[in-house]
C-alpha positions in Angstrom: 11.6 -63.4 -55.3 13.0 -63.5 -51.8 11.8 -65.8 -49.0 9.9 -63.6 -46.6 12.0 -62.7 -43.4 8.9 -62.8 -41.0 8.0 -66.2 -42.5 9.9 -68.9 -40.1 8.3 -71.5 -41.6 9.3 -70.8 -45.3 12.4 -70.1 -43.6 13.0 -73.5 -42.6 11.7 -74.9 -45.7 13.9 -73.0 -48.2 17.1 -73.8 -45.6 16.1 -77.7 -45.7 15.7 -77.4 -49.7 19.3 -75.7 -49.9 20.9 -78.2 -48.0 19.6 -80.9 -49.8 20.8 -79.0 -53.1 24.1 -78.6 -51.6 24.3 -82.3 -51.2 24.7 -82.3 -47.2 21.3 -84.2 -46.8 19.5 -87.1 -48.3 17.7 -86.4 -51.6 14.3 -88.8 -51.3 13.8 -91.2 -53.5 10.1 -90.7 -55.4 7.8 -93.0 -57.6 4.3 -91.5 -59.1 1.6 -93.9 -60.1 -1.0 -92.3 -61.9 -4.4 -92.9 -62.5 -6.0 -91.9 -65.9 -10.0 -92.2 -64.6 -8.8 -89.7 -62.1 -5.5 -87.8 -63.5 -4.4 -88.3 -59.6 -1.0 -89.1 -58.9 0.3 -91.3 -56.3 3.3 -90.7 -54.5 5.5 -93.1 -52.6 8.5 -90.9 -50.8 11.0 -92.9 -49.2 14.4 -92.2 -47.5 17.3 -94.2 -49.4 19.7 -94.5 -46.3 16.4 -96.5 -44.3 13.6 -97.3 -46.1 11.1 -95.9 -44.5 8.4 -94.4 -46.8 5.2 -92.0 -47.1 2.6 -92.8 -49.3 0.8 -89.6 -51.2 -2.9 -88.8 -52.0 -3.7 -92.4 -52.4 -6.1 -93.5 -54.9 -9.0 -95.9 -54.2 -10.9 -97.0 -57.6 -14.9 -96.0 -57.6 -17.5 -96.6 -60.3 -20.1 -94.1 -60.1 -22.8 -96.1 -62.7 -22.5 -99.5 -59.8 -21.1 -97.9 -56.9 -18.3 -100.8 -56.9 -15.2 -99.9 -55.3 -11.9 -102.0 -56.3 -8.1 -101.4 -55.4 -6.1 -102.3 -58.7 -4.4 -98.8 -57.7 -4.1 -99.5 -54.2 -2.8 -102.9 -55.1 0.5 -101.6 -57.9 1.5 -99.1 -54.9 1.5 -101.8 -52.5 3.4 -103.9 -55.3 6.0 -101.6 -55.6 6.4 -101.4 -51.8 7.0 -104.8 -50.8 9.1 -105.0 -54.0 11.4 -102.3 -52.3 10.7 -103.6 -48.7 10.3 -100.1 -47.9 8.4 -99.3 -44.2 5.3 -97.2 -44.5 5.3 -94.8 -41.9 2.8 -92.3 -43.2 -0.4 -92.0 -45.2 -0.6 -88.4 -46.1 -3.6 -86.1 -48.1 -2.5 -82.6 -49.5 -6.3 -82.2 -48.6 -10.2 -83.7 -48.8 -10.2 -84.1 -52.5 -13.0 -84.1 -54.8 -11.9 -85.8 -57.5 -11.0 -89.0 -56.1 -12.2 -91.9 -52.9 -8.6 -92.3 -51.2 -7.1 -95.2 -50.9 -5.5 -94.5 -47.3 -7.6 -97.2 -45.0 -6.7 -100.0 -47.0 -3.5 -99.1 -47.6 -3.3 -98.8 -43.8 -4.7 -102.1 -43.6 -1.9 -104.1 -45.7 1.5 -101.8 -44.8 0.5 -99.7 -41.9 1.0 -96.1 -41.4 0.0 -93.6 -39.7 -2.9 -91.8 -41.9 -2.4 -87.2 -41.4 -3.8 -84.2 -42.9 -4.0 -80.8 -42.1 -6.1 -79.3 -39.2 -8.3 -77.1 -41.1 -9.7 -80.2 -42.0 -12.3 -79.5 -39.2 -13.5 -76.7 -41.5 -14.1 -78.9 -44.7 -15.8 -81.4 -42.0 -18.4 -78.5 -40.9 -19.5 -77.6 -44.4 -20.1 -80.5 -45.7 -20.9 -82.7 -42.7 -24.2 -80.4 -42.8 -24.3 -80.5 -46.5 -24.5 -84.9 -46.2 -26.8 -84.5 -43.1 -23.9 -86.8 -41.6 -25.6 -86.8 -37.8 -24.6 -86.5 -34.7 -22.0 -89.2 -34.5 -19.9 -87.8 -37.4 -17.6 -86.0 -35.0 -16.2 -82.6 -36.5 -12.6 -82.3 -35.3 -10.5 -84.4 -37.3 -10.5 -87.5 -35.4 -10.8 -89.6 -37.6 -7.8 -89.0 -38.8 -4.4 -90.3 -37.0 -3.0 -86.9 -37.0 -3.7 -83.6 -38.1 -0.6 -81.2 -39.3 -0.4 -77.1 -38.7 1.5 -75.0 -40.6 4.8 -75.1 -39.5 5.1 -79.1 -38.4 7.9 -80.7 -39.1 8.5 -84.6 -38.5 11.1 -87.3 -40.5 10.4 -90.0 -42.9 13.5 -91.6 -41.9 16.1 -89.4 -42.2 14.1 -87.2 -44.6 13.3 -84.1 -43.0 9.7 -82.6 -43.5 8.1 -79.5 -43.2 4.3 -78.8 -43.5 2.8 -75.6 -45.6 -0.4 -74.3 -44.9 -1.4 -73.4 -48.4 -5.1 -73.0 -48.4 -7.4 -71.4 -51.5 -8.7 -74.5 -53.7 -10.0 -75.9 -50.1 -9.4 -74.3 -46.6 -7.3 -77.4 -45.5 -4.8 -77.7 -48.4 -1.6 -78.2 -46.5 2.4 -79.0 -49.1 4.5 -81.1 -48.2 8.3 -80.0 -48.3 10.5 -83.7 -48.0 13.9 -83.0 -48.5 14.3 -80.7 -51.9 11.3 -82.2 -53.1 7.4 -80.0 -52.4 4.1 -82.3 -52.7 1.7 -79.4 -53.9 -1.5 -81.0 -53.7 -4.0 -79.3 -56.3 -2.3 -75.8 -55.4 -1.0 -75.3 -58.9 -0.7 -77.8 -61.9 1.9 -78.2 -64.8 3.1 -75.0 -66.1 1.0 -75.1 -69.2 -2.0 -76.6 -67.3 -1.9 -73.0 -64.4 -3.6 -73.5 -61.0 -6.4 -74.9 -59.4 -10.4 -73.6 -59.0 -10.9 -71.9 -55.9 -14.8 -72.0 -56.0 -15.7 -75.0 -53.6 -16.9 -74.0 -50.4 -14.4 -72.4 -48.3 -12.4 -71.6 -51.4 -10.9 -68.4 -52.2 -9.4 -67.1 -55.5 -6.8 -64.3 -52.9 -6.1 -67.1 -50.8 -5.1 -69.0 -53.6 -2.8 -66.7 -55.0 -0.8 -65.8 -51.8 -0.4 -69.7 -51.4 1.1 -70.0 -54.9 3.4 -67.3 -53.9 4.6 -68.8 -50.7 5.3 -71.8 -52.9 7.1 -69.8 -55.2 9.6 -68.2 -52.9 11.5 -71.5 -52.8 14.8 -72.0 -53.8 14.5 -72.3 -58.0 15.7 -75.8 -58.4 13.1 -77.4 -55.7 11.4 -79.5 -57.2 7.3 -79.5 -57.1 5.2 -82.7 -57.7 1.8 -82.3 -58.9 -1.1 -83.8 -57.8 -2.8 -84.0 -61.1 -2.3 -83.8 -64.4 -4.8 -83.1 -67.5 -2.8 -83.2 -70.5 -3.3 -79.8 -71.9 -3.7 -79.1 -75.7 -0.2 -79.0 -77.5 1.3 -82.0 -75.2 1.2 -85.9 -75.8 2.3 -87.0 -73.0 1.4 -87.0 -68.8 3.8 -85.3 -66.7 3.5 -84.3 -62.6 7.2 -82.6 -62.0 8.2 -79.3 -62.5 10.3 -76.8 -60.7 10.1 -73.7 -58.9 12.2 -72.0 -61.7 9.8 -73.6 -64.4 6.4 -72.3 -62.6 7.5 -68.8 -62.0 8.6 -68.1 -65.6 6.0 -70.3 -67.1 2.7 -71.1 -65.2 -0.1 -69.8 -67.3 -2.1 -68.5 -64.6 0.7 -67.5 -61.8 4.0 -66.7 -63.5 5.8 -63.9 -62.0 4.3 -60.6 -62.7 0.8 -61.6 -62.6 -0.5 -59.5 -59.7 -2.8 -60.6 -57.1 -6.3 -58.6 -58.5 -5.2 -59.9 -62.1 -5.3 -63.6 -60.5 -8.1 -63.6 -58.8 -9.8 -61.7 -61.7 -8.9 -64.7 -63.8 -9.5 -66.9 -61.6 -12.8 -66.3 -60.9 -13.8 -65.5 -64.4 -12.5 -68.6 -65.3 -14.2 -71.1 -62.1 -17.5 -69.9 -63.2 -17.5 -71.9 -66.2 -16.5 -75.2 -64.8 -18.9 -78.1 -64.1 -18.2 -79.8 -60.8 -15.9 -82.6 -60.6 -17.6 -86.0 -61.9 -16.7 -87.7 -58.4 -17.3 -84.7 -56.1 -20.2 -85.6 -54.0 -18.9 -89.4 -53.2 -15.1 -88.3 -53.1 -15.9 -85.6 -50.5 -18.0 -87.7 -47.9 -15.4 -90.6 -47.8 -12.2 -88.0 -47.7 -13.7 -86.3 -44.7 -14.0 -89.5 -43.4 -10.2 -90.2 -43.4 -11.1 -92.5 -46.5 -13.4 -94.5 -44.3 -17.0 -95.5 -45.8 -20.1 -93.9 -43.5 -21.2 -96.2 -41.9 -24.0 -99.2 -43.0 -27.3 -98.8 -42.6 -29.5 -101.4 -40.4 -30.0 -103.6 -43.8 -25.4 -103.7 -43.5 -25.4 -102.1 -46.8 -23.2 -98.7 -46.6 -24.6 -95.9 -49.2 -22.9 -92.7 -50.4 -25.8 -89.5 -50.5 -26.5 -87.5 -53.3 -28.0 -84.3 -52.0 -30.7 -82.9 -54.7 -30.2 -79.5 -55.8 -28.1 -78.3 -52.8 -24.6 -77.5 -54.9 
């Protein structure tokens, strides 16, 4: 598969990943934490030659039966940060996930860091601002945020150039992350035995989905891909969130190459209809919209999480 010609910013991508491969730029230096409650992993990116670092779809520990947050996760990332005196400069989500409370405000809090996610973001904030009844005050353009990223972007962590992917299908404001030879895929595809992500959340879409896995795909082979998650598929005994392109297009259950578009999506949405929601969807998705920040308390100073009856 060829990069498309008409695609500048796949262009720039692939031409950043082969430079890296052919050892004329800094290869980042990467360390996953993951989290078994949540199969999340965390990423810390950092550019050897400075130190300065991004942190990855952070995780913030939740216990849905006492509604007791706690920040063990937080805490080993922020560990192995000051261990490396590395200089946070971002705080980045791959998108609003459902599966996890991010970590990113008090991560903020203790290293700094700017906290960014895609601008389509506003989209996931209209659907389910009116699905939390959130009120006037929960503003629906993204400012909560500290920065919002459109296909295209490109910024530095250090010296580490980065280029932002528009990638949308499992939520409309799934954005990768291209750092050097190295692509942060969010829950756009999994492991190659695990396939791809559901697309049946609002503002999901199964096509959308599969012409996102191909954009990904048209990388350079040996570029690497970090998962979000992993679940630890039948036949495997052990956790694993790295892969390459090479690996997904001759493997990847779901997306390998051959599999045409209508055969995805037919899959796909065969398969999405027989999946229970997430167990941490509905308090997961009002905080993430929130930039990780709680809602705020009610008169009494006590902050609650809704639970709309019936209405998903």
């Amino acid at each position: 598969m060829s990069v498309d010609k008409s695609d500048g910013t796949l262009l720039a991508a692939a031409a950043q990943v082969q430079s890296v491969l052919n050892g004329d730029a800094s290869r980042p230096e990467i360390k996953g934490f993951f989290d078994p409650d949540t199969f999340t992993v965390t990423y810390v990116v950092s550019d050897p030659s400075t130190g300065e670092a991004a942190i990855i779809d952070s995780v913030l520990d939740f216990a849905p039966n006492s509604g007791r947050t706690s920040t063990s996760s937080a805490d080993a990332v922020i560990d192995f940060v000051t261990s490396k005196k590395l200089q946070v400069k971002w705080l980045l989500e791959t998108h609003a996930h459902a599966d996890h409370l991010s970590a990113a405000p008090y991560l903020q809090e203790k290293l700094g860091g700017r906290i960014a996610i895609g601008e389509h973001i506003k989209v996931v904030q209209g659907v389910f601002g009116k699905l939390f009844n959130a009120g006037t005050e929960f503003e629906l353009d993204g400012s909560q945020f500290d920065h919002l990223f459109s296909d295209g972007d490109t910024f530095n962590i250090g010296n580490l150039p980065v280029v932002v992917l528009h990638v949308p299908g499992h939520t409309p404001a799934c954005i990768a992350y291209v750092i050097g030879d190295a692509v942060f895929v969010g829950d756009t595809m999994f492991m190659p035995d695990y396939g791809t992500a559901r697309a049946d959340f609002p503002g999901g879409d199964a096509r959308q989905l599969f012409r996102s896995l191909r954009r990904v795909l048209a990388l350079p082979p040996e570029t690497r891909l970090f998962m979000c998650h992993d679940y630890l598929p039948a036949g495997r005994e052990e956790y694993v969130w790295e892969t390459t392109v090479a690996a997904e297009r001759a493997g990847n259950i779901h997306a390998h190459d051959g599999i045409t578009e209508d055969e995805f999506v037919a899959m796909r949405e065969a398969r999405d209809a027989t999946l229970d929601m997430p167990r941490l969807i509905l308090p997961s998705v009002q905080v993430n919209m929130r930039a990780g920040h709680m809602p705020p308390a009610d008169d009494n100073g006590v902050t609650y999480l809704k639970l709309p009856v019936n209405a998903v």
